[in-house]
C-alpha positions in Angstrom: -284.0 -128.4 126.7 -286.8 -127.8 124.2 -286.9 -129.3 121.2 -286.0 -125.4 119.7 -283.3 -124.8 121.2 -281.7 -129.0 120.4 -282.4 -127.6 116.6 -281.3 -124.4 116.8 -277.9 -125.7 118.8 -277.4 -127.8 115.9 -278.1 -126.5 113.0 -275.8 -123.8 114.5 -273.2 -126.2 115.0 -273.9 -127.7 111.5 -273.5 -123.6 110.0 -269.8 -123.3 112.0 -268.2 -126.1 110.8 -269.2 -125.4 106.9 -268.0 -121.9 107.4 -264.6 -123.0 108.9 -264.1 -125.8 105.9 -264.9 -123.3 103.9 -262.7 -120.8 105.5 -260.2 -123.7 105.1 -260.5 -124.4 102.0 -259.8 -120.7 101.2 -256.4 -120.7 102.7 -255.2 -123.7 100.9 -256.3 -121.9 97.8 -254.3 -119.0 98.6 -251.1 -121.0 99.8 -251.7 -122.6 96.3 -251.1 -119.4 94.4 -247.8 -118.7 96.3 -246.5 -122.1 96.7 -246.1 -125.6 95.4 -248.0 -128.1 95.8 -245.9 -130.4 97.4 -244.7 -127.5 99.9 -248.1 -126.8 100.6 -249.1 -130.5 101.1 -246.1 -131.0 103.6 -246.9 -127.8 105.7 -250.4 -129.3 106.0 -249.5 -132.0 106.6 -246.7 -130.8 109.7 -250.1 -129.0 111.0 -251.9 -132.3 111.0 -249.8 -133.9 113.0 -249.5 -130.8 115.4 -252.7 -131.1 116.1 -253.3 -135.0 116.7 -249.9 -134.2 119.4 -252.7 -131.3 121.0 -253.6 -132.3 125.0 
């Protein structure tokens, strides 16, 4: 692989996972304006664990 395409793959990497934190982010802000904190904190956290239990 040239040296191009190594930076391009992960700089494009790099650009996905700020986008989908931020995208995160987002959605706990909105859950925040609808919900309580603790609420939102425990249906996080019930997602957490859903997705250690993936295969």
């Amino acid at each position: 692989m040239r040296d191009i395409d190594k930076i391009a793959e992960r700089e494009t990497a790099a650009y996905l996972r700020r986008a989908s934190i931020t995208y995160l982010e987002c959605c706990v802000s909105l859950m925040m304006t609808h919900l309580q904190r603790e609420e939102v904190a425990t249906i996080l956290e019930q997602e957490a664990d859903m997705l250690r239990n993936l295969d």
